[in-house]
GUSE-942746 format. One line per field, with one value per residue: x, y, z of N, C-alpha, C, O in turn; chain. Coordinates in steps of 0.05 Angstrom, whole numbers, plus 5000, padded with zeros to 4 digits. Atoms other than C-alpha are relative to their C-alpha. Layout:
n.px	X,... .
n.py	Y,... .
n.pz	Z,... .
ca.px	X,... .
ca.py	Y,... .
ca.pz	Z,... .
c.px	X,... .
c.py	Y,... .
c.pz	Z,... .
o.px	X,... .
o.py	Y,... .
o.pz	Z,... .
cadena	A,... .
***
This chain:
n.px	5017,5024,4983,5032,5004,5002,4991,5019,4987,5011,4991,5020,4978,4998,4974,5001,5012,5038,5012,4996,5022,5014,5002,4994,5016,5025,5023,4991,5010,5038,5002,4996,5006,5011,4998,4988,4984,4980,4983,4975,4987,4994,5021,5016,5026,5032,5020,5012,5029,4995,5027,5010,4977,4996,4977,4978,4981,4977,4979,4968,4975,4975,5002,4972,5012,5013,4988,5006,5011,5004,5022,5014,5019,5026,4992,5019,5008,4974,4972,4971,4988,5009,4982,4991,4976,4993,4978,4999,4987,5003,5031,5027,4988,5002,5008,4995,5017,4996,5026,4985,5006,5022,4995,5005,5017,5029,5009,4998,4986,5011,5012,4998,4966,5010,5013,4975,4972,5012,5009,4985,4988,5019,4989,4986,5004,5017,4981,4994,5020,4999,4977,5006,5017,4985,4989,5020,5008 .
n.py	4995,4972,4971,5000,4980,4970,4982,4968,4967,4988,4975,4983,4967,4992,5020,5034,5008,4995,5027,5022,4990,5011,5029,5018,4993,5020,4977,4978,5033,5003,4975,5002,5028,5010,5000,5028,4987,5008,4982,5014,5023,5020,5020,4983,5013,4989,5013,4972,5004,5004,4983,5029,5028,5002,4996,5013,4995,4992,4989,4983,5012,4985,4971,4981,4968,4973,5014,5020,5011,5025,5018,5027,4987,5028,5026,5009,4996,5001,4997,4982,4975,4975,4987,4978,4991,4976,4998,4979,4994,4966,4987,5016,5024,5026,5028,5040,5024,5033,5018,5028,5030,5014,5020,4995,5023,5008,4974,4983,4990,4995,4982,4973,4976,4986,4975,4980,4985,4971,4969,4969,4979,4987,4988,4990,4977,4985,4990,4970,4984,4995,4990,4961,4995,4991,4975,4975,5000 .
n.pz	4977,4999,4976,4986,4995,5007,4998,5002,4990,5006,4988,4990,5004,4978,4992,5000,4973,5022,5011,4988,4968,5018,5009,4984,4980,4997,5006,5025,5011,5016,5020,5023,5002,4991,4968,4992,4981,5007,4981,5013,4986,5009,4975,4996,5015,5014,5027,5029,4998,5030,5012,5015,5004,4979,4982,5014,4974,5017,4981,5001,5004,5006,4997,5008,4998,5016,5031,5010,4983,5014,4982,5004,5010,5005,4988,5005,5025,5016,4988,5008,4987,5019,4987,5018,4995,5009,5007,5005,5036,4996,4996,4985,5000,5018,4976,5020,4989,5012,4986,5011,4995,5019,5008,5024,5008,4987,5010,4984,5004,5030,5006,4974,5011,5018,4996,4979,5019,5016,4982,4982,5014,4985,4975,4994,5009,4981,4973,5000,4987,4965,4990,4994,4982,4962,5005,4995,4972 .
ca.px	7283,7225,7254,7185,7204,7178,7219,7200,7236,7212,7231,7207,7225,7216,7276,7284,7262,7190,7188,7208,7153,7105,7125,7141,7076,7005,6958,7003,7003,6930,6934,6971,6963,6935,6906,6959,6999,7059,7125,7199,7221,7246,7203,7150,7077,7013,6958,6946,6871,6876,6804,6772,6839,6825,6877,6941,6995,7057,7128,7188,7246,7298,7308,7360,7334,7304,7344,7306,7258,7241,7170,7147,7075,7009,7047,7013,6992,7032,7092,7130,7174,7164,7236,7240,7301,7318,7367,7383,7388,7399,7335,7294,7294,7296,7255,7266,7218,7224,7163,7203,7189,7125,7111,7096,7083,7015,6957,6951,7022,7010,6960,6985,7057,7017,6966,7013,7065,7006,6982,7041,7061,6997,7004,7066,7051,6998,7061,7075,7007,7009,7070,7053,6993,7041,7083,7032,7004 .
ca.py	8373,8433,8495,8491,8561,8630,8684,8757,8823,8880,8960,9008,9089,9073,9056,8986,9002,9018,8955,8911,8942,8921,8851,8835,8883,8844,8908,8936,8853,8850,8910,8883,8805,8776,8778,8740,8751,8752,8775,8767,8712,8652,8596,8646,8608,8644,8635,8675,8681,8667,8693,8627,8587,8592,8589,8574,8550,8583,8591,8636,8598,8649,8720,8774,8838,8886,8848,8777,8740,8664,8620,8559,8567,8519,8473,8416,8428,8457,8463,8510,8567,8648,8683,8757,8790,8866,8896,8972,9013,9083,9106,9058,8985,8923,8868,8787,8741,8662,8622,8550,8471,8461,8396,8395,8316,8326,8364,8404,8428,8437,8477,8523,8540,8558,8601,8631,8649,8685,8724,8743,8794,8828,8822,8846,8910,8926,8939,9004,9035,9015,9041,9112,9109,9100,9148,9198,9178 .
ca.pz	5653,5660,5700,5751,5764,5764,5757,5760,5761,5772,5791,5832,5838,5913,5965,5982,6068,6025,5985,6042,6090,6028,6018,6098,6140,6146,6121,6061,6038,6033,5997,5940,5949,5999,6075,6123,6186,6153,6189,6176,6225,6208,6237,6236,6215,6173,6131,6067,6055,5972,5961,5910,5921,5995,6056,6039,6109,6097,6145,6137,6121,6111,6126,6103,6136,6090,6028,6022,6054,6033,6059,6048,6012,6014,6065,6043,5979,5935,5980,5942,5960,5948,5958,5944,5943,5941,5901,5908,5842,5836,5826,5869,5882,5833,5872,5836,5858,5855,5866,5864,5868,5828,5821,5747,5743,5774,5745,5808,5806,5728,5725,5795,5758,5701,5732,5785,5721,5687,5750,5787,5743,5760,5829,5829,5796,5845,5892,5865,5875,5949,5956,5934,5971,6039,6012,6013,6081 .
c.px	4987,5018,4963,5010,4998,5019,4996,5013,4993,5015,4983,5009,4987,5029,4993,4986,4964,4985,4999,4974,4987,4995,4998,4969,4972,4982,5013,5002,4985,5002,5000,5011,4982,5003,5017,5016,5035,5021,5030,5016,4996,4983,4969,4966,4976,4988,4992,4973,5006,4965,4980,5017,5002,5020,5026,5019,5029,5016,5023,5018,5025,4988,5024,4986,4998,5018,4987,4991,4988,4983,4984,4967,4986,5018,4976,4987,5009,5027,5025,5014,5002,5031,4995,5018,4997,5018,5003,5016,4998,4982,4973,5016,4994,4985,5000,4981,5003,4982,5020,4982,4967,5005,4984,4997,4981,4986,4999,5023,5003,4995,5006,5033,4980,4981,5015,5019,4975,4989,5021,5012,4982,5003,5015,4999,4979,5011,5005,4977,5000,5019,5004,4982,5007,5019,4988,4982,5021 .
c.py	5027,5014,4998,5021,5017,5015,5032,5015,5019,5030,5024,5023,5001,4988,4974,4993,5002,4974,4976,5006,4986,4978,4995,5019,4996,5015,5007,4958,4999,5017,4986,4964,4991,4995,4978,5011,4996,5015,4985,4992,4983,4981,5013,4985,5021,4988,5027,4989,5010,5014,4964,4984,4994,5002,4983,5002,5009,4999,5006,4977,5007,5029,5012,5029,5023,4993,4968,4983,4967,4981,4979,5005,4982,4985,4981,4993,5003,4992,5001,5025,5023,5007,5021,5023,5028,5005,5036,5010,5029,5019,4973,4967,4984,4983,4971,4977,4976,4990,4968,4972,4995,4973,4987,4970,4993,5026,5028,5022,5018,5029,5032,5009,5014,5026,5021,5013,5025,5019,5008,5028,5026,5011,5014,5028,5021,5019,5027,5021,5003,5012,5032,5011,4998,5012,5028,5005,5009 .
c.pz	4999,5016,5011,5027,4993,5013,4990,5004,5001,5009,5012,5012,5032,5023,5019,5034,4985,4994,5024,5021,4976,5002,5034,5026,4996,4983,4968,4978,4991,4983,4973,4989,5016,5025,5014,5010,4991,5024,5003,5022,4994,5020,4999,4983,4993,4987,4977,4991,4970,4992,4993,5013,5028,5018,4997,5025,4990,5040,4987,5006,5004,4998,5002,5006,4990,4975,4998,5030,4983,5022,4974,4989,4991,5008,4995,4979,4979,5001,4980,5017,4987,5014,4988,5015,4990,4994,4987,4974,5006,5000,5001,5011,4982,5022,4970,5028,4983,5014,4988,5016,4994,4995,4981,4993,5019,4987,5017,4999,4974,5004,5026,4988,4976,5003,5012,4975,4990,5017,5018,4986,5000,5025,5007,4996,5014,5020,5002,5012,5035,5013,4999,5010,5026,4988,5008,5026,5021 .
o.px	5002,5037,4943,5008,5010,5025,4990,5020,4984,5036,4962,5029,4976,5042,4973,4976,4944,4964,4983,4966,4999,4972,4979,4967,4963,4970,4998,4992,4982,4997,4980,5025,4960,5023,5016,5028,5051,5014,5034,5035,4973,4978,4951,4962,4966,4993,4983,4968,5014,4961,4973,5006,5020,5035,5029,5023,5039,5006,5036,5016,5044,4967,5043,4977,5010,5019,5003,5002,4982,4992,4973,4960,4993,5028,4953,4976,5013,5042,5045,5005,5005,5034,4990,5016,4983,5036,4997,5037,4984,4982,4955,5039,4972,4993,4996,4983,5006,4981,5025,4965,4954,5027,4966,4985,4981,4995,5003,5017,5008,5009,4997,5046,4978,4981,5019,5028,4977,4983,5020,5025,4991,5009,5009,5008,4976,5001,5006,4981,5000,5019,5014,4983,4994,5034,4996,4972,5016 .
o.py	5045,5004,4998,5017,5023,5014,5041,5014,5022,5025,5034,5021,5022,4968,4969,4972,4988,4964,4958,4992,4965,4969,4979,5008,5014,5000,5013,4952,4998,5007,4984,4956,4990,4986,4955,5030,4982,5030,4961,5006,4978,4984,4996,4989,5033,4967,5050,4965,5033,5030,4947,4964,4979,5018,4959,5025,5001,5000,4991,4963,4993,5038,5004,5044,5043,5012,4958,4979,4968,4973,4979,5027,4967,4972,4988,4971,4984,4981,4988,5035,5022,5001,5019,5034,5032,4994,5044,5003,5041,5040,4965,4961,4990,4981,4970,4968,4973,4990,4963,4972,4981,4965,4972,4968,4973,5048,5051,5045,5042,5049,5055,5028,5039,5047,5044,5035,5050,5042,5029,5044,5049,5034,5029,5041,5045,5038,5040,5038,5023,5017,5049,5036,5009,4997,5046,5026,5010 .
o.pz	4990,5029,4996,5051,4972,5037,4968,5028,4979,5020,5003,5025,5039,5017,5032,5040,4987,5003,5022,5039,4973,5005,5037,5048,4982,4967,4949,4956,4967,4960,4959,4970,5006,5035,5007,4999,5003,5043,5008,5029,4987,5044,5005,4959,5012,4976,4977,4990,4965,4974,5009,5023,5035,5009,4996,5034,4969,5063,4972,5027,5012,4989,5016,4989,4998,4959,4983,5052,4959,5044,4952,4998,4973,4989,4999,4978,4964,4984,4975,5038,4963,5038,4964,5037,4970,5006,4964,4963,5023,5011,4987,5015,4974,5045,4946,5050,4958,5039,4965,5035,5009,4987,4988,4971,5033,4984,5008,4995,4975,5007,5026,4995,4978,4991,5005,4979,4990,5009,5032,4999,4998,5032,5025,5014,5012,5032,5022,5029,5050,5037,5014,5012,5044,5000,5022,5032,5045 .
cadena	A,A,A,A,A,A,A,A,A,A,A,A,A,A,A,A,A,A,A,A,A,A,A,A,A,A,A,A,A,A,A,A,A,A,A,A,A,A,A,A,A,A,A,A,A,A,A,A,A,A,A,A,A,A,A,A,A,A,A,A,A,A,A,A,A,A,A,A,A,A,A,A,A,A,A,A,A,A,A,A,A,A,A,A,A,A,A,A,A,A,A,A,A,A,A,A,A,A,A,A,A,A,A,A,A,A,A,A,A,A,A,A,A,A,A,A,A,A,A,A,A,A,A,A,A,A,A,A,A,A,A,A,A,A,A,A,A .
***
């Protein structure tokens, strides 16, 4: 059977209340993915404004305050799930993202694990910049 998941690690020489403002406050989002009222309550409904790939319905699933947040993503459509977990390191935080449940016998699914694997690693890396740009604010 396919693994029809992404998995991503990444580190960052900031501490983990930093990264979690990043991944979970509406403005610093857009920044370094994409516009969308996000906000870490469970139950909690948005829309991420994808740019081309359009509006994508998303709801918080799961929440571990300021260590891991997990939402539902393109209710509808794709309906997979993004969790990302923090994991403090001595100089900074580790963040692990899991984009899961692709459903890889359809082209749609197909081709959205495939693109999604080759651009979140981008995205992700955007995180740092925004993060030393609210640093410095």
């Amino acid at each position: 059977m396919t693994d029809n998941t992404i998995r991503l690690t990444r580190h960052f020489p900031h501490p983990p209340g930093a990264v979690w403002k990043a991944l979970t406050t509406p403005d610093l989002l857009a920044r370094w993915w994409a516009p969308g009222n996000i906000a870490p309550a469970v139950g909690h409904r948005f829309t991420l404004d994808m740019g081309a790939w359009g509006t994508q319905q998303c709801e918080v699933l799961r929440v571990d305050p300021g260590t891991s947040i997990s939402f539902l993503f393109a209710e509808g459509g794709l309906d997979t799930t993004v969790t990302w977990t923090l994991e403090t390191v001595q100089d900074g935080t580790v963040l692990h993202l899991e984009h899961a449940g692709f459903n890889l016998d359809t082209p749609m699914g197909q081709q959205a694990f495939e693109g999604m694997g080759n651009g979140w690693p981008g995205v992700l890396s955007r995180i740092d910049g925004v993060l030393v740009d609210a640093a410095r604010a």
